[in-house]
C-alpha positions as a LaTeX table, in Angstrom:
\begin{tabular}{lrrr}
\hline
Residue & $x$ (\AA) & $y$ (\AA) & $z$ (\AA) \\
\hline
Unk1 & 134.03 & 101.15 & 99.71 \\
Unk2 & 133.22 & 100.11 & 96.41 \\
Unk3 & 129.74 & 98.05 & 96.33 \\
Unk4 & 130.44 & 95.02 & 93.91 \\
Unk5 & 126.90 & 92.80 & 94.34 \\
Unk6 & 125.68 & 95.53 & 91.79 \\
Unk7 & 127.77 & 93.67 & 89.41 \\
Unk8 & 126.42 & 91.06 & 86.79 \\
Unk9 & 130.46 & 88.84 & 87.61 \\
Unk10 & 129.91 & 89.44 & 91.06 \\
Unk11 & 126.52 & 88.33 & 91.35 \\
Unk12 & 125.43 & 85.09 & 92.58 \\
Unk13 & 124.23 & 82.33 & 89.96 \\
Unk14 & 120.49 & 81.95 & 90.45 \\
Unk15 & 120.63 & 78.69 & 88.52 \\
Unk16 & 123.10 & 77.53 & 91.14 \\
Unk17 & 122.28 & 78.26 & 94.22 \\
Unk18 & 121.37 & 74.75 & 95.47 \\
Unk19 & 124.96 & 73.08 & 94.27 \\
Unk20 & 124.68 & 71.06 & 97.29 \\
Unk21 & 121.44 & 69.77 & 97.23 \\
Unk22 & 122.39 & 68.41 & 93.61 \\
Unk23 & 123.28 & 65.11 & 92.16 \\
Unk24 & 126.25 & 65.08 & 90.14 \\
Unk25 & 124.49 & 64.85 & 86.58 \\
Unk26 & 122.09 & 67.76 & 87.65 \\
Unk27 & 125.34 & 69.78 & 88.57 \\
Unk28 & 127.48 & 69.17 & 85.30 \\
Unk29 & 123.96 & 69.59 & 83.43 \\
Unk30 & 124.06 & 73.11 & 85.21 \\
Unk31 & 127.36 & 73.69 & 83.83 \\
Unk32 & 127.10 & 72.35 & 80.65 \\
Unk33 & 123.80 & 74.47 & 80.30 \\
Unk34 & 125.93 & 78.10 & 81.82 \\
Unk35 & 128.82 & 76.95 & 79.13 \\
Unk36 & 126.52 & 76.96 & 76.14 \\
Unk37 & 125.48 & 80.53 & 77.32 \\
Unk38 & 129.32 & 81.46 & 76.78 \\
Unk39 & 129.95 & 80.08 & 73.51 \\
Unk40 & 126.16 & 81.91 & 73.02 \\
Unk41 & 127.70 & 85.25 & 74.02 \\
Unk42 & 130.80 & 85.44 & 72.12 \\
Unk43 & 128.84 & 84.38 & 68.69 \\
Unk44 & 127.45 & 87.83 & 69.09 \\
Unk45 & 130.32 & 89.71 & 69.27 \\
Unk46 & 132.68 & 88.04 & 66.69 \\
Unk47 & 133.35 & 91.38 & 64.82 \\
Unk48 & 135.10 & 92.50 & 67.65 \\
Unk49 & 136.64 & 89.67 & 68.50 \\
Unk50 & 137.96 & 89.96 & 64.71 \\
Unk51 & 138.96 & 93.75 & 64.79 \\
Unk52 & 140.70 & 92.93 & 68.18 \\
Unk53 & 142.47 & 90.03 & 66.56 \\
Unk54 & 143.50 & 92.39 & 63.78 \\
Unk55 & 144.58 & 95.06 & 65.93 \\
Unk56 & 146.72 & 92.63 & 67.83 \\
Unk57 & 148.32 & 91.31 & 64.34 \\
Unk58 & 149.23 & 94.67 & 63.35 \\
Unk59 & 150.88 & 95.76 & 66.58 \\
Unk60 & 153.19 & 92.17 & 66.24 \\
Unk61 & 153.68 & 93.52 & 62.80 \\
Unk62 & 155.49 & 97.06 & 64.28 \\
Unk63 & 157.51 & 94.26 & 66.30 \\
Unk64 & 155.14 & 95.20 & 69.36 \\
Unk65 & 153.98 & 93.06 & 72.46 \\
Unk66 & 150.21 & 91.78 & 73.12 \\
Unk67 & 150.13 & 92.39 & 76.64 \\
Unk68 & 147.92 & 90.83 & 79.54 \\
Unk69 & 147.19 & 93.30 & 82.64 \\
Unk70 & 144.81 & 91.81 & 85.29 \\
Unk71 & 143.42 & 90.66 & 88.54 \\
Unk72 & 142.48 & 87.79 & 90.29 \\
Unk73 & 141.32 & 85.11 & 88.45 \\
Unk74 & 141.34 & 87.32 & 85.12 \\
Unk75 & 144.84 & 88.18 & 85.41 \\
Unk76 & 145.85 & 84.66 & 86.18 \\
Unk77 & 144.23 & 83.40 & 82.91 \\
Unk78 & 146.21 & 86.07 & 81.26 \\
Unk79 & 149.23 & 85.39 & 82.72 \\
Unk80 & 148.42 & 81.32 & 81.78 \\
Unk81 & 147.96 & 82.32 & 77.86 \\
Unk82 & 150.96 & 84.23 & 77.96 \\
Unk83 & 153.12 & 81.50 & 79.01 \\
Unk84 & 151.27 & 78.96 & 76.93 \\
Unk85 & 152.16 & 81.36 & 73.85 \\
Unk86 & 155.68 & 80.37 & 72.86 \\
Unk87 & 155.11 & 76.59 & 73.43 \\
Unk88 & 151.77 & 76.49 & 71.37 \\
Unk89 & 152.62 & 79.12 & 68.31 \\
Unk90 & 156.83 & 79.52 & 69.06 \\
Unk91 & 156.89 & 82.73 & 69.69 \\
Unk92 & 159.67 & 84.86 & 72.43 \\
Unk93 & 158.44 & 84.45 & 75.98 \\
Unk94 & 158.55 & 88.84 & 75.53 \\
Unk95 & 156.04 & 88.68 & 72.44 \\
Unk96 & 152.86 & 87.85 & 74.84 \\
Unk97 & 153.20 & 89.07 & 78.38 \\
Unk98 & 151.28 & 88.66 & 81.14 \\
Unk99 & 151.10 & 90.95 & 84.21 \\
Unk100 & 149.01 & 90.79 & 87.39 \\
Unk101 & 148.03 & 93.03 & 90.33 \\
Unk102 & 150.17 & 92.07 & 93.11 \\
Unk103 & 153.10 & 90.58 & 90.39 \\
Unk104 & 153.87 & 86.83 & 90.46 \\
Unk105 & 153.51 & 85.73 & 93.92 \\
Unk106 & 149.23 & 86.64 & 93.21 \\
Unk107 & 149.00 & 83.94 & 90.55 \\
Unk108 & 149.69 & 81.21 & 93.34 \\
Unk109 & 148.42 & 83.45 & 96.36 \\
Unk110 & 146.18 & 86.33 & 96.28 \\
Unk111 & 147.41 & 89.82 & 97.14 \\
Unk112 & 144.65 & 91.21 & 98.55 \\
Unk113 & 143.94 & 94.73 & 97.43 \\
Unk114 & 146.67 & 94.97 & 94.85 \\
Unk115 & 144.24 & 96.01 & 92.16 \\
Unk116 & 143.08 & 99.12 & 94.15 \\
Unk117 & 146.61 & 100.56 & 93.80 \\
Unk118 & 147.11 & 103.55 & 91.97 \\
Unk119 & 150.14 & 103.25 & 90.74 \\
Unk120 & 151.28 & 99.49 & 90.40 \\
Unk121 & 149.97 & 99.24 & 87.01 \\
Unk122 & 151.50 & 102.13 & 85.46 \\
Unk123 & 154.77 & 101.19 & 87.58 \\
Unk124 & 154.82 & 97.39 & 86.21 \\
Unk125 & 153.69 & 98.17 & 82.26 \\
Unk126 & 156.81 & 101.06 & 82.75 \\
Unk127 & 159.20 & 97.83 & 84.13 \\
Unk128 & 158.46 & 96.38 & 80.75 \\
Unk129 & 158.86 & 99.68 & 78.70 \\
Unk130 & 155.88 & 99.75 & 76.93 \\
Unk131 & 155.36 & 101.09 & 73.69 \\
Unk132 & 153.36 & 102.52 & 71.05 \\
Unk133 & 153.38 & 99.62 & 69.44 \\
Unk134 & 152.24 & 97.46 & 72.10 \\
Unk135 & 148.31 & 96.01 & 72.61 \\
Unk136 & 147.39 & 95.88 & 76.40 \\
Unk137 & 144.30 & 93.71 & 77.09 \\
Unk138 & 142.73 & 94.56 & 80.18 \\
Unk139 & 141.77 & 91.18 & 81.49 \\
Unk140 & 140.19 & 92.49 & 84.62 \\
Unk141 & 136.09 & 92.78 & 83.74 \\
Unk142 & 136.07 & 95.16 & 87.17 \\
Unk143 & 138.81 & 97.41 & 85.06 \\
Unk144 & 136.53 & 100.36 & 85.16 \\
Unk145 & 136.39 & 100.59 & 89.25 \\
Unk146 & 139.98 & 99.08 & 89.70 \\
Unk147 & 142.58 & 101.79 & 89.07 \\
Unk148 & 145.46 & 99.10 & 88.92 \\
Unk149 & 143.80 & 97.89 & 85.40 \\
Unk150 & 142.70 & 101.14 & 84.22 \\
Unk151 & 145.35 & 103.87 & 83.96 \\
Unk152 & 143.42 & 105.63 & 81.63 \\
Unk153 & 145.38 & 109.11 & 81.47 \\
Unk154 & 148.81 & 107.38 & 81.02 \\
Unk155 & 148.05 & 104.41 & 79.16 \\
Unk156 & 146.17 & 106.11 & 76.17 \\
Unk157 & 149.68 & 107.99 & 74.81 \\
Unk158 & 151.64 & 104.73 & 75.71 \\
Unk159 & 149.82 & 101.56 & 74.19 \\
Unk160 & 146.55 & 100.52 & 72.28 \\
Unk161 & 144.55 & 99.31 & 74.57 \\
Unk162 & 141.54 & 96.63 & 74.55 \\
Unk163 & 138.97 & 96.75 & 77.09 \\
Unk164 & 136.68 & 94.09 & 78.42 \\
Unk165 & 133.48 & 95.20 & 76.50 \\
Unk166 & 135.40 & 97.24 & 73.60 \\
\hline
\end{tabular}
């Protein structure tokens, strides 16, 4: 058994802990507080975030896919973009795909243990034929203890891929 509490995402929020002792403008001052900490965070990464944006351009420019492979909660905000995607910038439903441990019944439902598989990942990116000129975004920040989202071996000679952390 894998022991997860060592794990910054699946650590308890000190700042949080007494939710319910709270008044409502202490809790959304909480959040509002955790929030700026986000926006924080990704200001000191934004040359990845721009290499990973050109990366992504490039593969759409070999007429490749940006593809979404997650679990939980992180492949269900995957799978969201992905659908969002042709509405929003009119793009093919098969230019951004999304796909989840435990396929599309886990975005309403979750398939416990789906994400410990494996082979389900390398079974649902072959459904989809990937390609070399695909981008797979690992949306699972667990990816490097969850064999679903990590394929390693297989995945290198088959895709670019983008890890959480990259």
């Amino acid at each position: 058994m894998i022991d997860l509490s060592v794990l910054v995402t699946e650590s308890r929020n000190k700042e949080t802990m007494g939710l319910d002792q709270m008044t409502p403008l202490e809790i959304v001052a909480i959040m509002n507080r955790e929030d700026g900490k986000a926006v924080e965070a990704v200001g000191e990464v934004l040359p990845q975030i721009a290499q990973a944006i050109a990366w992504c351009t490039d593969s759409l420019k070999q007429k490749g896919r940006i593809i979404y492979i997650g679990a939980g909660t992180s492949g269900r905000l995957g799978v969201l973009d992905a659908v969002e995607c042709p509405p929003t910038f009119g793009v093919s439903p098969d230019v951004v795909v999304g796909l989840m441990a435990g396929g599309s019944a886990a975005f309403v439902k979750a398939v416990e243990g789906a994400e410990d598989s494996q082979t389900l990942g390398e079974e649902d990116l072959k459904k989809i034929h990937l390609s070399p000129a695909d981008i797979v975004q690992r949306k699972d920040a667990l990816c490097d203890i969850r064999p679903q989202v990590c394929q390693k071996d297989w995945m290198q000679n088959s895709g670019r891929v983008l890890q959480p952390g990259f």
